[in-house]
Structure formats: C-alpha cells, structure tokens
PyMOL Python script that loads the backbone (N, CA, C, O; Angstrom):
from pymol import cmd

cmd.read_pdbstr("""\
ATOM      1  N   UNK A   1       0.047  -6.437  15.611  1.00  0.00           N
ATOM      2  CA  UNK A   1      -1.250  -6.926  15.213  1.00  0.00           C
ATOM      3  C   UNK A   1      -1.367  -8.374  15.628  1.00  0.00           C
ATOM      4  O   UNK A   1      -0.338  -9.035  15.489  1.00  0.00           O
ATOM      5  N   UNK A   2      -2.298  -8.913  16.051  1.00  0.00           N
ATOM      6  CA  UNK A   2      -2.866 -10.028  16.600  1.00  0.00           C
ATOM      7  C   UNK A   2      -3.304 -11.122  15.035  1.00  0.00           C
ATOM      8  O   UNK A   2      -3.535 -10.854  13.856  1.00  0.00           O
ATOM      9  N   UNK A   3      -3.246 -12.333  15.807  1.00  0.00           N
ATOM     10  CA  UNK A   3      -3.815 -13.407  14.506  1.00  0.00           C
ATOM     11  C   UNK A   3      -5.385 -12.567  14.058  1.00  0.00           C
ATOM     12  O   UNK A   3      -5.378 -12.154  12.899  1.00  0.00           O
ATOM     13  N   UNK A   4      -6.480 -12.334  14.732  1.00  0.00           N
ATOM     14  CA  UNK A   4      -7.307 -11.582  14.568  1.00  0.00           C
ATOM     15  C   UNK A   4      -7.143 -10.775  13.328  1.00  0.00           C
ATOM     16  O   UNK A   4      -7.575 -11.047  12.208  1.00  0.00           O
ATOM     17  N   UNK A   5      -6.369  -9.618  13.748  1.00  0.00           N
ATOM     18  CA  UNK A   5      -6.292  -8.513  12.543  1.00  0.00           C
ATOM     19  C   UNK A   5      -5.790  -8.763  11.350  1.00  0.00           C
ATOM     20  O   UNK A   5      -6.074  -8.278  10.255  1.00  0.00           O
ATOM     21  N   UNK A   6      -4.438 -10.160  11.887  1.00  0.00           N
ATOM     22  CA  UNK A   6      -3.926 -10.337  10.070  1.00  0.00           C
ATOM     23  C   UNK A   6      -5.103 -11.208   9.621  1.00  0.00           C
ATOM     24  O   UNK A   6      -5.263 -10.907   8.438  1.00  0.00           O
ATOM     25  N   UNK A   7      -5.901 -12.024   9.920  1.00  0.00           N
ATOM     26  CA  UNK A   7      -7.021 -12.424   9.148  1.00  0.00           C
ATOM     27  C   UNK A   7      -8.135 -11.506   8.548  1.00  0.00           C
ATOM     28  O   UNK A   7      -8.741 -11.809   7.520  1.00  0.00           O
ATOM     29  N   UNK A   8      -8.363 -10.357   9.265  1.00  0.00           N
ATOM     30  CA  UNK A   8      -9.107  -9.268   8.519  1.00  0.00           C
ATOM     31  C   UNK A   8      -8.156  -9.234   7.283  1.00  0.00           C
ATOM     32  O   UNK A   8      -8.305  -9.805   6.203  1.00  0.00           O
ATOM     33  N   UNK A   9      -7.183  -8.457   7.687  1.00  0.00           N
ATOM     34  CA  UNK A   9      -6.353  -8.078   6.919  1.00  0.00           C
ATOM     35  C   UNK A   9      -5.787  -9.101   5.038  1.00  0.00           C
ATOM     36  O   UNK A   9      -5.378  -8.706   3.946  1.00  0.00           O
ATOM     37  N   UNK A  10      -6.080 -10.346   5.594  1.00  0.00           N
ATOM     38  CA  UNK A  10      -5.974 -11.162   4.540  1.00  0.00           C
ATOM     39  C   UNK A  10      -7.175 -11.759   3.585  1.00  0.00           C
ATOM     40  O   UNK A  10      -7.184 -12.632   2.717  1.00  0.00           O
ATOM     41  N   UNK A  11      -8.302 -10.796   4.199  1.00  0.00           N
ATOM     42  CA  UNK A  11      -9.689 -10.891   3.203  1.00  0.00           C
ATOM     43  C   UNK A  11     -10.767 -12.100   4.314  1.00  0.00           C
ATOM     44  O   UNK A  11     -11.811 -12.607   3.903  1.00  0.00           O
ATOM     45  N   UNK A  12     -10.055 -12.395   6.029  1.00  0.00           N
ATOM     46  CA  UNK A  12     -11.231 -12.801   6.575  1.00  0.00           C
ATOM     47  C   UNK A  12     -11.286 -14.084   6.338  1.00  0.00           C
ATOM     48  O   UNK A  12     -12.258 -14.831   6.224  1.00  0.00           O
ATOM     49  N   UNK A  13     -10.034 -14.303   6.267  1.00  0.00           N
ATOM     50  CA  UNK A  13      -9.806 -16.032   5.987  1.00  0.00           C
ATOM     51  C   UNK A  13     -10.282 -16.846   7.570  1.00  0.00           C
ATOM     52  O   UNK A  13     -10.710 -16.348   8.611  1.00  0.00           O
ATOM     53  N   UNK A  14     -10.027 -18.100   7.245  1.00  0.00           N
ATOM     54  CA  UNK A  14     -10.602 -18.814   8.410  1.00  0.00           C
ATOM     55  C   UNK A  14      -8.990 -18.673   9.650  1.00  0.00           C
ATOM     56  O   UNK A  14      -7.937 -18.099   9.372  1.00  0.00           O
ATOM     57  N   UNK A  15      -9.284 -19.309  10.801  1.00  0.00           N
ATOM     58  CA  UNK A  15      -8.680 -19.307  11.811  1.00  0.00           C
ATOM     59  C   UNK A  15      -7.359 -19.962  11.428  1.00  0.00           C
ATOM     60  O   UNK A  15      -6.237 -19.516  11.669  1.00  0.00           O
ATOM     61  N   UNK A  16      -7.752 -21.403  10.618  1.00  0.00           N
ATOM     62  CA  UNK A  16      -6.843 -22.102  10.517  1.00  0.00           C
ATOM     63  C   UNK A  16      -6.083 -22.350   9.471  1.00  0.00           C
ATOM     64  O   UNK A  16      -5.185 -23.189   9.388  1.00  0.00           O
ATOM     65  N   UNK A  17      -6.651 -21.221   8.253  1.00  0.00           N
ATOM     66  CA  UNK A  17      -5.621 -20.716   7.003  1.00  0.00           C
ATOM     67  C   UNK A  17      -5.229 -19.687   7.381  1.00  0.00           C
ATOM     68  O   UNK A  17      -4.234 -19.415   6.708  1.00  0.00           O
ATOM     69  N   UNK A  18      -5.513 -18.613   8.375  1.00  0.00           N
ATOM     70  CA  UNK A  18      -4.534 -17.667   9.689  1.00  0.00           C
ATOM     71  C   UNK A  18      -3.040 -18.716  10.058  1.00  0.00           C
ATOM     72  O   UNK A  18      -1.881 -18.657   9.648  1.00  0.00           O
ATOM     73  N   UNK A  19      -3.635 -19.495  10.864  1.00  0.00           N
ATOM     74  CA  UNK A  19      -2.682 -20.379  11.689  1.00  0.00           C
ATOM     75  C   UNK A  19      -1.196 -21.040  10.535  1.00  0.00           C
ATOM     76  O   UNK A  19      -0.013 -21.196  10.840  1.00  0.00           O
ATOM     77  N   UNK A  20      -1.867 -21.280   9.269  1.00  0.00           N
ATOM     78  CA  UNK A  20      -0.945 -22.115   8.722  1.00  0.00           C
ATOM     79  C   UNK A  20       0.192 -20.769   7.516  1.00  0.00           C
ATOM     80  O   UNK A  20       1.205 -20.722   6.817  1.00  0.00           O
ATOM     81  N   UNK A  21      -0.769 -20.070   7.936  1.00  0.00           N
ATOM     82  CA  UNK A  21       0.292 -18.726   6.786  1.00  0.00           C
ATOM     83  C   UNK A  21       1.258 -18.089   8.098  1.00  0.00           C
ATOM     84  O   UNK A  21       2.434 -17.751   7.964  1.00  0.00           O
ATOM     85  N   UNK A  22       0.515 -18.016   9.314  1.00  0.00           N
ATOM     86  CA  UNK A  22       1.760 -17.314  10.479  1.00  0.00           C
ATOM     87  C   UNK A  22       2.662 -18.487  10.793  1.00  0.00           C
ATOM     88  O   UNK A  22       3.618 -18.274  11.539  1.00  0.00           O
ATOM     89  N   UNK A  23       2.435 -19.905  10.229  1.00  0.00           N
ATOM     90  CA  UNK A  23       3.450 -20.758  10.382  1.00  0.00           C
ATOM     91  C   UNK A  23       4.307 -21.022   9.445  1.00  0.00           C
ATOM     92  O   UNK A  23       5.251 -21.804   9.546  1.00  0.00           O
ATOM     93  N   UNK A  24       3.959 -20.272   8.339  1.00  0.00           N
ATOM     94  CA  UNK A  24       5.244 -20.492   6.866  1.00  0.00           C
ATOM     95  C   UNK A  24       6.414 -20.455   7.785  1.00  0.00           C
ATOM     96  O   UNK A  24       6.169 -20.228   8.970  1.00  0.00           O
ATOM     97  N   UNK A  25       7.772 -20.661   7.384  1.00  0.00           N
ATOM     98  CA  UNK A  25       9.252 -20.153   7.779  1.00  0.00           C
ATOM     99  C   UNK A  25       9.289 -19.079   6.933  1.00  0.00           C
ATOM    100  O   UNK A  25      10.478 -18.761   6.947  1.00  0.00           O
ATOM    101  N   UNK A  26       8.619 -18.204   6.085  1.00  0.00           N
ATOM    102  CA  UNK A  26       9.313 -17.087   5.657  1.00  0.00           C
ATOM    103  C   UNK A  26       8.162 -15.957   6.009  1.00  0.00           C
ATOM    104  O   UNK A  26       8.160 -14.819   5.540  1.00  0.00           O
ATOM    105  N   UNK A  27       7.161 -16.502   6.945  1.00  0.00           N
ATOM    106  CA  UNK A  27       6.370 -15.236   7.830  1.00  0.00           C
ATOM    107  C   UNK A  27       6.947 -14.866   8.674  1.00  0.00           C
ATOM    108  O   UNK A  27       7.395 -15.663   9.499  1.00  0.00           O
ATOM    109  N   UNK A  28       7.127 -13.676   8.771  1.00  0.00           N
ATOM    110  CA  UNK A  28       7.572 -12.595   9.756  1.00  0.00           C
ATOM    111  C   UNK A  28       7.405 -13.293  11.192  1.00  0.00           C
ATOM    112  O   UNK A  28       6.363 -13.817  11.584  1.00  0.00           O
ATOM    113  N   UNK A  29       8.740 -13.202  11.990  1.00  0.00           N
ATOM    114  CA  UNK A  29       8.422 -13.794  13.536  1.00  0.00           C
ATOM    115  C   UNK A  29       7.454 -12.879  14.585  1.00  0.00           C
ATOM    116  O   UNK A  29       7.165 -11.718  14.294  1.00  0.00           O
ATOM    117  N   UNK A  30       7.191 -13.236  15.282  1.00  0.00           N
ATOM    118  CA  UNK A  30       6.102 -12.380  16.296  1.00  0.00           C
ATOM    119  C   UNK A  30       6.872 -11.581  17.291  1.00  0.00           C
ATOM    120  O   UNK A  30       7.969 -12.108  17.477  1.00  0.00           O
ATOM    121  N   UNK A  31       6.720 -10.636  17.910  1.00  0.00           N
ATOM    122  CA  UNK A  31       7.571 -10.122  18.158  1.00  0.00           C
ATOM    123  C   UNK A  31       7.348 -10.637  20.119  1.00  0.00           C
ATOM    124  O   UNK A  31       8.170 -10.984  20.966  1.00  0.00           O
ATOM    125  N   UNK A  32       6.048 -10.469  20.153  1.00  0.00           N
ATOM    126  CA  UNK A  32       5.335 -11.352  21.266  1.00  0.00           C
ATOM    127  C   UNK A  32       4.474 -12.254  21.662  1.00  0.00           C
ATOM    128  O   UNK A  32       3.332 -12.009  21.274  1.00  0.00           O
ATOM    129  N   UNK A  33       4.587 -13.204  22.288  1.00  0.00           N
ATOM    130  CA  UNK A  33       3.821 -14.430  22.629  1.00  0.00           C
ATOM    131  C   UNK A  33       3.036 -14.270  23.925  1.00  0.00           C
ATOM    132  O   UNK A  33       3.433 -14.908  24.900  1.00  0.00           O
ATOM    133  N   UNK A  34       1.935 -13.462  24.046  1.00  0.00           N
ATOM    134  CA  UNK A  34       1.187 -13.386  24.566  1.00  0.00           C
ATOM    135  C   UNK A  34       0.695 -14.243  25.453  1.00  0.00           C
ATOM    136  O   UNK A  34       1.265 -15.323  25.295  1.00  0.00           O
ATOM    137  N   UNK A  35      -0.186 -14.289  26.418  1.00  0.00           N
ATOM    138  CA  UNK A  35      -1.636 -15.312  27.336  1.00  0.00           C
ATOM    139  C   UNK A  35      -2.555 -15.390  25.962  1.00  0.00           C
ATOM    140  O   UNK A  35      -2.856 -16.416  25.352  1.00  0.00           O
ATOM    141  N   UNK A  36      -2.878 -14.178  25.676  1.00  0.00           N
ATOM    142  CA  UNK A  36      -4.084 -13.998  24.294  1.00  0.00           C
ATOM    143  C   UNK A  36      -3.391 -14.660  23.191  1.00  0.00           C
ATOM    144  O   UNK A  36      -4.122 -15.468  22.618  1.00  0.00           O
ATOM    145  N   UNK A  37      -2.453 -14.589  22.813  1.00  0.00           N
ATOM    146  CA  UNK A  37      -1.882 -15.082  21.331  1.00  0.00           C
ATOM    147  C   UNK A  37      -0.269 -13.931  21.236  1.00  0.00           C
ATOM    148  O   UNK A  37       0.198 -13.126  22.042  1.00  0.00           O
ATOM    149  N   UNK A  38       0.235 -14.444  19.666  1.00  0.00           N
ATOM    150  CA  UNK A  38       0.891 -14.336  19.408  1.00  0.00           C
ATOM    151  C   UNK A  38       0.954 -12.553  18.583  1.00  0.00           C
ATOM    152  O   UNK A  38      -0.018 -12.344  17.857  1.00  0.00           O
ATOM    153  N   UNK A  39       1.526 -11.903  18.635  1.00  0.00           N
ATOM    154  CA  UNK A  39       1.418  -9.831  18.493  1.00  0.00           C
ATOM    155  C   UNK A  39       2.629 -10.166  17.542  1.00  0.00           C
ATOM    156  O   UNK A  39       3.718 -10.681  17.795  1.00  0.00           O
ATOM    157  N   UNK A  40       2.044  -9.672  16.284  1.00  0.00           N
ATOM    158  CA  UNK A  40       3.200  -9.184  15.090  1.00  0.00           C
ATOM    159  C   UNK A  40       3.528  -8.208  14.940  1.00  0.00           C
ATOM    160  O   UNK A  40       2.493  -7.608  15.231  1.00  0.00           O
ATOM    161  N   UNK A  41       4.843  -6.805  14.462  1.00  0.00           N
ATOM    162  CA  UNK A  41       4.736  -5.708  13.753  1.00  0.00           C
ATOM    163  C   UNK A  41       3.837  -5.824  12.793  1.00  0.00           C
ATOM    164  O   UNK A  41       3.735  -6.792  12.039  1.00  0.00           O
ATOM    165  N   UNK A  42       2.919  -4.498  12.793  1.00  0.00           N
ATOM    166  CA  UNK A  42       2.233  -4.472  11.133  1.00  0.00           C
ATOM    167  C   UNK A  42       2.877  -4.457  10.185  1.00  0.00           C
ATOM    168  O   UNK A  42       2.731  -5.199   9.214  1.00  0.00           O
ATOM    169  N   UNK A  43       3.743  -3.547  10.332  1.00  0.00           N
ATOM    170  CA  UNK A  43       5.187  -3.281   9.192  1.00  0.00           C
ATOM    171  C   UNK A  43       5.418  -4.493   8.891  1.00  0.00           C
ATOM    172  O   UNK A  43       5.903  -4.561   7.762  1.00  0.00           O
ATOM    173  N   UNK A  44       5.321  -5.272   9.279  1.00  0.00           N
ATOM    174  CA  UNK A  44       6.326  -6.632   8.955  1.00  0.00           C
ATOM    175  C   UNK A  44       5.554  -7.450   8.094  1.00  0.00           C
ATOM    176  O   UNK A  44       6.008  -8.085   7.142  1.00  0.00           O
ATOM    177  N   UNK A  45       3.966  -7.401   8.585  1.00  0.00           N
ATOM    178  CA  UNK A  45       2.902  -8.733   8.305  1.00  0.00           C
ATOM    179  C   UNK A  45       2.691  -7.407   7.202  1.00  0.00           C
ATOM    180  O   UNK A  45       2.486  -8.177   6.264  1.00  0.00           O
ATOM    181  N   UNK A  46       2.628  -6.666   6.849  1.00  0.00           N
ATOM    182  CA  UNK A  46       2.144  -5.899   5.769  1.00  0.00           C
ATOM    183  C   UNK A  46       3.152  -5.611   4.407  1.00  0.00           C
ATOM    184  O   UNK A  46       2.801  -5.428   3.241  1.00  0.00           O
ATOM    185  N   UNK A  47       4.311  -5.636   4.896  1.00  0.00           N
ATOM    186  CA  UNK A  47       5.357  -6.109   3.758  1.00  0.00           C
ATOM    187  C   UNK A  47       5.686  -7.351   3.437  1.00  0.00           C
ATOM    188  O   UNK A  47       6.175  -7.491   2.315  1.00  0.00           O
ATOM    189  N   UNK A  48       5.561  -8.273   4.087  1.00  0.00           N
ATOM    190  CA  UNK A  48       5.167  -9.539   4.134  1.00  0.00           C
ATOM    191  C   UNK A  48       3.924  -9.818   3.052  1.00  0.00           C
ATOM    192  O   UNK A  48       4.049 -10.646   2.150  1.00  0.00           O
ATOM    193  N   UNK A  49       2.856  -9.126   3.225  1.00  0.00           N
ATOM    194  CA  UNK A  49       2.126  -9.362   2.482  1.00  0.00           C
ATOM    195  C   UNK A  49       2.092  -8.810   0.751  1.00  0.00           C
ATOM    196  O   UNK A  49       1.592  -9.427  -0.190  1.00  0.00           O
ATOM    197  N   UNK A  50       2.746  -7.550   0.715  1.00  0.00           N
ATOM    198  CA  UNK A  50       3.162  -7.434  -0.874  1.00  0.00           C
ATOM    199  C   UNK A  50       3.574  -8.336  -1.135  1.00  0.00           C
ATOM    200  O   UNK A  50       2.716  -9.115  -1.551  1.00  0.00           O
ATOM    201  N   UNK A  51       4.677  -8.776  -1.120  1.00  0.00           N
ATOM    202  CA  UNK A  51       5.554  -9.810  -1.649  1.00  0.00           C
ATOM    203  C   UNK A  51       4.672 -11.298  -1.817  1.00  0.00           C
ATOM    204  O   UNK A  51       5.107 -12.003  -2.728  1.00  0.00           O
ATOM    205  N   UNK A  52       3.604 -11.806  -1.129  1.00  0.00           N
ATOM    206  CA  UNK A  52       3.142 -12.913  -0.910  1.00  0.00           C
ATOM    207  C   UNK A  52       1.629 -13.036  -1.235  1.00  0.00           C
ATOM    208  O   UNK A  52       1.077 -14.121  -1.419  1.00  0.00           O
ATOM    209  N   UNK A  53       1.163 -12.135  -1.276  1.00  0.00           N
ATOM    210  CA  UNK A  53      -0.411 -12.327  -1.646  1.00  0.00           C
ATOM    211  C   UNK A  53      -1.050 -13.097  -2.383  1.00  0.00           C
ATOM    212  O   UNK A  53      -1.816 -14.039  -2.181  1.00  0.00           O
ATOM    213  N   UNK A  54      -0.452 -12.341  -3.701  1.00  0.00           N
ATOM    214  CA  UNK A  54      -0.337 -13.152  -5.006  1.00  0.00           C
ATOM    215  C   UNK A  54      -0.351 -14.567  -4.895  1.00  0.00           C
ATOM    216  O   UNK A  54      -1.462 -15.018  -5.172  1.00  0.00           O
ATOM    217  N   UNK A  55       0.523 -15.462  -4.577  1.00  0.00           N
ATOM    218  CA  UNK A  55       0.654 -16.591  -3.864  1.00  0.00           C
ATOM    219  C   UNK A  55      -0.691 -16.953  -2.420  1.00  0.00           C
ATOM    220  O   UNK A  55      -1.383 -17.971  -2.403  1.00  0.00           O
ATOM    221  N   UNK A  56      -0.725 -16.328  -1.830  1.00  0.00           N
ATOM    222  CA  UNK A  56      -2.027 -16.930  -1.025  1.00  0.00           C
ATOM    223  C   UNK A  56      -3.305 -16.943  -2.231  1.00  0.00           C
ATOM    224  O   UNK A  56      -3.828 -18.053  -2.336  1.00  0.00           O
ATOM    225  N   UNK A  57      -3.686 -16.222  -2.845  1.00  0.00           N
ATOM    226  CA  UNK A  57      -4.689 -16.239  -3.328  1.00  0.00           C
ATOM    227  C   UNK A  57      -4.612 -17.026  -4.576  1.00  0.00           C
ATOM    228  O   UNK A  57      -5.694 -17.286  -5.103  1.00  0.00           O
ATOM    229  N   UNK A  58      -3.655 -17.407  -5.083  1.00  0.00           N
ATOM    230  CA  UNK A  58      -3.828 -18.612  -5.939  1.00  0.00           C
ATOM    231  C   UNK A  58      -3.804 -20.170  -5.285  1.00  0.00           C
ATOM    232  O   UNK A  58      -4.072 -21.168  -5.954  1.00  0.00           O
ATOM    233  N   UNK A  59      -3.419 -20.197  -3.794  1.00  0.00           N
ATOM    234  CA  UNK A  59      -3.570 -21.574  -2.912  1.00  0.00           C
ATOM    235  C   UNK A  59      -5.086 -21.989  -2.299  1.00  0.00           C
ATOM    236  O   UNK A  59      -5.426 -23.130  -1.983  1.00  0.00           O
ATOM    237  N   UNK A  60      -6.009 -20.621  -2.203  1.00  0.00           N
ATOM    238  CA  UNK A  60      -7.258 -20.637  -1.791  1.00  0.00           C
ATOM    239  C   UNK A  60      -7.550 -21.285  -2.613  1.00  0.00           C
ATOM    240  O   UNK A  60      -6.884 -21.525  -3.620  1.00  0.00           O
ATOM    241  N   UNK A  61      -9.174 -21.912  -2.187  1.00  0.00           N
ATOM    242  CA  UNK A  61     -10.164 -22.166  -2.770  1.00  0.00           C
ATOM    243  C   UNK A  61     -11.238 -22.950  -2.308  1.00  0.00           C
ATOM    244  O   UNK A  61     -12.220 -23.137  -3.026  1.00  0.00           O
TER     245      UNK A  61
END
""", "prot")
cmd.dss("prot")
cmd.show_as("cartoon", "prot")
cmd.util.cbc("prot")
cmd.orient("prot")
C-alpha cells in the first residue's frame, strides 16, 4: 500500500500527518522505494495499526 492508501486507511488524514506517522521508528519499514513513493505490506501497516491507533487519535486535533 502506498502513502495514499495508508491515509485513507487512517480516517484521511493530511499528507503530512501521513508523512510523520510512516516516519515513527516503530512504523513498519517499506518494503519499496519507488519513483512514485514509498509501497508498504498491508499486513504490516494494518497490524501496525491495531496496536497504535488508539494513540494516533488521541495526538490529533
């Protein structure tokens, strides 16, 4: 999945609260670095996200 989809995926956040959650050290590495961008497993950004949600959505606002 592309920065694109994990921002759907995270409720459609902006580009650059995308940018700063695929830059934690405990987000899942990319598996490819693209011309277009950076390609994650879903598996990964989606178990990733149980564990962490909770936590993004109390940093929004």
């Amino acid at each position: 999945m592309g920065a694109h989809e994990i921002r759907v995926r995270l409720g459609g956040v902006s580009r650059q609260r995308a940018y700063q959650i695929t830059s934690r050290a405990d987000f899942p590495a990319p598996i490819a670095d693209l011309a277009q961008g950076k390609v994650w497993l879903t598996e990964d950004v989606e178990a990733w996200m149980k564990v962490h949600r909770r936590d993004l959505d109390d940093t929004e606002g």
